[in-house]
C-alpha positions, -999 to +999 in steps of 0.1 A: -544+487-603-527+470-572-488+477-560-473+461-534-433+464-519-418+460-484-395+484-466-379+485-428-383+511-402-352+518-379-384+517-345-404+492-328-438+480-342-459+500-314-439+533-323-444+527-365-482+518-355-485+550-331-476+570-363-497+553-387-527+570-368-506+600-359-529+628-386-495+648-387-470+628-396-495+611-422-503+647-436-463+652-441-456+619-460-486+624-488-474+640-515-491+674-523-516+668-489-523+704-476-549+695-451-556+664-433-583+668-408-587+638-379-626+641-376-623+607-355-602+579-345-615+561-379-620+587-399-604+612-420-605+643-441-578+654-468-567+680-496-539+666-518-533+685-552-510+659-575-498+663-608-505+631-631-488+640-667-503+669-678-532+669-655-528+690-623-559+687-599-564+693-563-584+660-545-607+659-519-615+627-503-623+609-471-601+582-453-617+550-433-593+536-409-599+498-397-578+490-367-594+454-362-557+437-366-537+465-345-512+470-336-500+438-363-522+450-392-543+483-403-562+490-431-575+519-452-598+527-478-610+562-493-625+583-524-615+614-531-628+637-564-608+660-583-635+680-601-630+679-639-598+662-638-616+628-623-619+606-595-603+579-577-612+555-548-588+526-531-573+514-505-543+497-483-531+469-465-507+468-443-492+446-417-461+448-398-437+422-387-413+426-350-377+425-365-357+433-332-353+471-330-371+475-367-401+469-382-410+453-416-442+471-432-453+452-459-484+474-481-504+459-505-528+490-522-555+492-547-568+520-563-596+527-593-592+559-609-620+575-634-627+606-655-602+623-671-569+612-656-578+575-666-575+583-698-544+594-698-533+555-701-521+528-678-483+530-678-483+569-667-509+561-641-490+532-626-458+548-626-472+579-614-490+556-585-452+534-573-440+571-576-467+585-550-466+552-529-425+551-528-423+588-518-451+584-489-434+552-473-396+567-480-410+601-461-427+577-435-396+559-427-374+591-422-401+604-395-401+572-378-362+565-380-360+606-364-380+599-338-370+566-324 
């Protein structure tokens, strides 16, 4: 499953980048994230617990940054497992474009899911996934846009 979508940030590039690596404002913009533990400056730990239909399961995963493009691009990729309710391991792109006192972030994720919430059929998963992916960049931008 890939999404991809575009939004704009009321800050400067260096000040969305900043808080693309900032462990806190990250752990406030994934939905259902109850921990998110910087272990170092490319890696991290989480607990998310998300409902997907019926299925309700709490995830714990790892998170690889790659800063090779900063402060113009970053990139993620992680696996978490949910126990009996399944896995799921992916990843993001995302660059960002200087548009005067904004920024465009353009995101392009992937993600492979497994075990029981991949059966649960592709629609509900992908509209479950824009869902999750809307509400983290919507949350992200109101941070930003507060603190610039």
């Amino acid at each position: 499953m890939e999404l991809s979508d575009e939004i704009t940030i009321n800050a400067p590039k260096l000040r969305v980048y900043e808080a693309l690596n900032d462990p806190e404002i990250l752990r406030q913009c994934i939905p259902g994230c109850e921990v998110l533990t910087k272990h170092s400056e490319t890696e991290l730990e989480a607990e998310v617990v998300l409902k997907i239909g019926p299925v309700k399961a709490r995830f714990s995963g790892e998170v690889k940054l790659n800063k090779a493009g900063a402060p113009d691009s970053y990139s993620l990729h992680g696996k978490g497992n949910g126990g009996a309710a399944g896995h799921a391991k992916g990843g993001a792109d995302v660059t960002l474009e200087d548009a005067g006192l904004q920024t465009i972030l353009r995101y392009t994720a992937k993600a492979q899911i497994g075990g029981k919430i991949a059966q649960m059929g592709s629609r509900l998963i992908m509209g479950t996934a824009k869902k999750l992916a809307g509400s983290f960049f919507s949350k992200f931008a109101e941070i930003v846009d507060q603190d610039a």
